[in-house]
N, C-alpha and C positions, 0 to 999 in steps of 0.2 A: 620476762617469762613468755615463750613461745604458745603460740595458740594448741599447738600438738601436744603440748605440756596436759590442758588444761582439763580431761578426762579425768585422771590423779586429782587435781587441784578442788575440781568439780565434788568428789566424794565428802570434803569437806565442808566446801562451801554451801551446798546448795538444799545439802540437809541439815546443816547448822540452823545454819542456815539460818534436832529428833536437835489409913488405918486398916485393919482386917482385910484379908483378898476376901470377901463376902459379895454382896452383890455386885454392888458399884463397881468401876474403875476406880479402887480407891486409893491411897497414897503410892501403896506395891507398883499397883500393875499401872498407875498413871506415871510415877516414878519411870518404872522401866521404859515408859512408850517418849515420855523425852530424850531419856537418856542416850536410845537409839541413835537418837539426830546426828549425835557427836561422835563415835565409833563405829570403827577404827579409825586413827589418826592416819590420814594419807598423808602420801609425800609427790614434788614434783616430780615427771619423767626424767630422766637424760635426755639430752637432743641424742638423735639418729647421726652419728658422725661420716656414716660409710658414705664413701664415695665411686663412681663408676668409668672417672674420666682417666685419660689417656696425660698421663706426663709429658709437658711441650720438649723436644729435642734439646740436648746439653751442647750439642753441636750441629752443624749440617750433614744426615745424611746417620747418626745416631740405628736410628729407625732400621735402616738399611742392615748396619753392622751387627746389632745386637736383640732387632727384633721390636716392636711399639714394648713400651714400657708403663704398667700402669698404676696409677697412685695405691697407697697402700688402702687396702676396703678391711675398717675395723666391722667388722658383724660379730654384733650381740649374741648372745649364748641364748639360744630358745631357752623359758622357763615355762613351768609347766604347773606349778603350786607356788600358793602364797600364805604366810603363818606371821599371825601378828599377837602380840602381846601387850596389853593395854593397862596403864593403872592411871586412875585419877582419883582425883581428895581433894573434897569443895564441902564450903560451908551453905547451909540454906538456912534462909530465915522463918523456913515454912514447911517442914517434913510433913506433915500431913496436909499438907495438901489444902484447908480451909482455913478463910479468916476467921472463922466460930471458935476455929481451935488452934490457933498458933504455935508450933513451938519450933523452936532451931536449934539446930546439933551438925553434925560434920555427917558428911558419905564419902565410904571409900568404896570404889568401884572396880574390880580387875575384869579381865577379859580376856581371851585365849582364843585363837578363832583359825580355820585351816581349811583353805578350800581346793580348788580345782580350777586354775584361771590360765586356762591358753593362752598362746600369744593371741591379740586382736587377729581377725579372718579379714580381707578385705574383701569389699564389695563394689566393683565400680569406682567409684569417688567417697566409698564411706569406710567406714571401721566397726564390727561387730566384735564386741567383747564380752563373752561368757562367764560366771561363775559357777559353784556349785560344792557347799562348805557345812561346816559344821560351827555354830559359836557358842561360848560356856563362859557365864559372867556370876561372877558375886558381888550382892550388895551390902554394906555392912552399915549400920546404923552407931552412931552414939562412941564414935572411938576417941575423941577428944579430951575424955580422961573427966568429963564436967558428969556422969551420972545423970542425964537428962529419962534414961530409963526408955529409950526408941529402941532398942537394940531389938526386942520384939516385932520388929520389921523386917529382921535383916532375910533374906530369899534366895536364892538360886532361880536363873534363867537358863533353858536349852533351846539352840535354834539352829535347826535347819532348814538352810538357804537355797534358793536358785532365782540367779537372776542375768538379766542381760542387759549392755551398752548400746546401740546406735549411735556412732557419730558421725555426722554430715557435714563439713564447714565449719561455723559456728552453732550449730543445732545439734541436740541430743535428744535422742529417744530413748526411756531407761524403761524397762518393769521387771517384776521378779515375784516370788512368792516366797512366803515362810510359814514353817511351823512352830510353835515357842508354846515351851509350859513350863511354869513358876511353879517352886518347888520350894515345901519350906527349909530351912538349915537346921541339921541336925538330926529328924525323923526323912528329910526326905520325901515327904507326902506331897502330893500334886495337889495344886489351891487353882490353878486356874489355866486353861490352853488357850487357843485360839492361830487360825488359818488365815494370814493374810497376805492376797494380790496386791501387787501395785503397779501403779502406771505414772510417769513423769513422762515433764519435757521442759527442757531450756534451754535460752538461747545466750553466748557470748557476746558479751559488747569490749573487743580489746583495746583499748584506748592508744599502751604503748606499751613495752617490753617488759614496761613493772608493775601495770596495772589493768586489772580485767574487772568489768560491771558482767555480774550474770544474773538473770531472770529464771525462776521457772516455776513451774506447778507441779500440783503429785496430787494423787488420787487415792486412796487406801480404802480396803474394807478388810472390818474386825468381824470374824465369824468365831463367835466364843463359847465354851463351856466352863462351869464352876460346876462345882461337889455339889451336894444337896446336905444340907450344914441343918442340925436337929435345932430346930425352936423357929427355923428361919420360914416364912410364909412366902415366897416365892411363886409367878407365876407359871417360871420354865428355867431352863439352865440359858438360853442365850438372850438374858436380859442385857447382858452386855452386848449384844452383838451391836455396830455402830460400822458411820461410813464415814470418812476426813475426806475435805478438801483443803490444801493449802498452798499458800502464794509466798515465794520464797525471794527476797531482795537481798544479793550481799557481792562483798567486792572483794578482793585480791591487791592485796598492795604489797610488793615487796621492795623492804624500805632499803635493806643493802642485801648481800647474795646470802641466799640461805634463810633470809630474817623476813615474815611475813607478816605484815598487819591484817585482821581479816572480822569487818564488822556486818552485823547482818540483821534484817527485819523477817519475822516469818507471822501471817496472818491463816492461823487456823478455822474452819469451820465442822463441826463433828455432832450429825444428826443420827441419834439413837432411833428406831422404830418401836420400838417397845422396852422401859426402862422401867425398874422398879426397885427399889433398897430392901424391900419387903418389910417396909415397917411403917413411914409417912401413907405410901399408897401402894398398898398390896396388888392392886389391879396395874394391868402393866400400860404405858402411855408414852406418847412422843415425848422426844427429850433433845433440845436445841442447845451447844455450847459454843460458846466462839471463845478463842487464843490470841492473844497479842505478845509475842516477843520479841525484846530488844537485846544484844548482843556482841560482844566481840571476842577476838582471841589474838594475842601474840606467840607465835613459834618459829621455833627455830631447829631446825637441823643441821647437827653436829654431823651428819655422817648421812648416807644416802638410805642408810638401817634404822638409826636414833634420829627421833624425833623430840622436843618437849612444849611445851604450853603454858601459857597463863591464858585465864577467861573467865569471863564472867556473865551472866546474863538477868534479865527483869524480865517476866510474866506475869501478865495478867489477865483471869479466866471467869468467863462471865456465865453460867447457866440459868434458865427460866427451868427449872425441874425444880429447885431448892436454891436459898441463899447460901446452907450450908457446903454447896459448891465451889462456890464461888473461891477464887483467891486471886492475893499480889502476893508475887516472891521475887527474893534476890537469891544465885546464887553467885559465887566463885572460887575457883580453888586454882589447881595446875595438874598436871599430867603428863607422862612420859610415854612413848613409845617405840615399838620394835617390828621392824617389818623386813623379811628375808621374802625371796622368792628365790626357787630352784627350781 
């Protein structure tokens, strides 16, 4: 796999690396903010095959007769949109999110997502790549046929995107913004929004054609609003508001053409300013969590459109706000995807 590849590759990798919506980030919306990580399933680039040289003479003096003669230059069809179609199904051993409260059941997840992606701008010796989209996910809880009774989970997510690439060499400068509001299934009522910047950077380490180590970090801030829910004591709507920092470790191994091994370590940290459940402590107070996930994925691509997946991952979330935070989870399931650009 070529270093020019690794922009596509990157989208995977490096953010693999992402009860009640009431106060907390609670299973819903923490749900969703993992689930990010993984979506949309990238795929590698093509190499750029065009070439600009001069065909050496078939004979002496060629040139002369029929004029320089020059290799044939394949140039790629400018594409201007990109639309992806996403389904994944994984099992957790922890839907809600805390060890107080255990319980496991399946998610099924779709995705639909359409943006606005130029070809990269060059700059000098870099590559600027733009987005600017629209994405639409459903989560469904409890489809495994066992009546586990989660199905009261199941949400709708809307998000609109803009974000942009830098690539430099082996270095990337990404950020971007979004808007997302979760939306119950069925009535359609809005349970929770929030506006958030981001800012990355990593750097490639390419060992050799089939194997790339990448590094990076990301910086996130959640600017949120929830409803004002009757009985609930609350000191404001942005008790959720919160800031992540996280440190992202993962590799690229591809074991024969098309077929990728891709394991990864991501070390979160996510400092609330004022947090409240409205019920332990109605006053609102600093709130400290740290993340530890372990991870991998095998996929493969049938086609340069179809993509699919197996993977699985372990986390585990340590808060000083409450124990009732706290969790270890497994999941894993697989996932297909679809991605057209025109």
């Amino acid at each position: 796999m070529k270093l020019r590849n690794l922009p596509a590759v990157a989208a995977v990798l490096c953010t693999l690396l992402p009860a009640g919506l009431l106060a907390q980030p609670a299973a819903t919306v923490q749900q969703f903010e993992r689930t990010q990580s993984a979506l949309p399933l990238a795929k590698p680039q093509r190499l750029n095959l065009s070439t600009n040289a001069e065909a050496p003479e078939l004979y002496p003096g060629e040139n002369t007769d029929v004029g320089p003669q020059r290799i044939l230059r394949l140039l790629r069809r400018k594409t201007y949109f990109e639309v992806v179609a996403d389904s994944q199904y994984l099992y957790t051993d922890n839907a809600l999110l805390s060890d107080a409260t255990k319980r496991r059941t399946s998610l099924f997840v779709n995705t639909v997502q359409a943006a606005f992606t130029p070809e990269p701008i060059w700059l000098e010796h870099a590559q600027f790549a733009p987005a600017l989209g629209f994405r639409s996910q459903w989560f469904n809880y409890d489809l495994d046929g066992n009546g586990h009774g989660l199905n009261f989970l199941d949400f709708n997510a809307q998000t609109v995107f803009l974000n942009g690439r830098y690539q430099r060499g082996p270095w990337q400068l990404y950020g971007g913004f979004e808007f997302t509001r979760l939306v119950n299934q069925g009535s359609y009522t809005e349970a929770y929004r929030e506006y958030s910047p981001t800012l990355g950077l990593q750097r490639f380490f390419q060992i050799n054609d089939s194997l790339v180590f990448i590094v990076g970090a990301q910086f996130n801030a959640h600017l949120s609003e929830v409803p004002v829910v009757l009985g609930q004591n609350l000191p404001g709507q942005g008790v959720n508001d919160r800031f992540d920092g996280a440190l992202n470790l993962s590799c690229n191994y591809e074991i024969v053409r098309q077929f990728f091994f891709q394991p990864y370590y991501r070390f979160q940290y996510t400092w609330y300013p004022g947090y409240s459940d409205g019920v332990t402590t109605p006053t609102a107070l600093p709130r400290n969590d740290t993340i530890n996930t372990f991870g991998a994925s095998f996929i493969y691509y049938f086609t340069k459109n179809l993509g699919a997946r197996l993977f699985f991952s372990y986390e585990m979330k340590a808060a000083d706000y409450s124990q009732s935070l706290n969790y270890h989870k497994l999941d894993a399931g697989g996932g297909l995807s679809l991605n057209f650009r025109f």
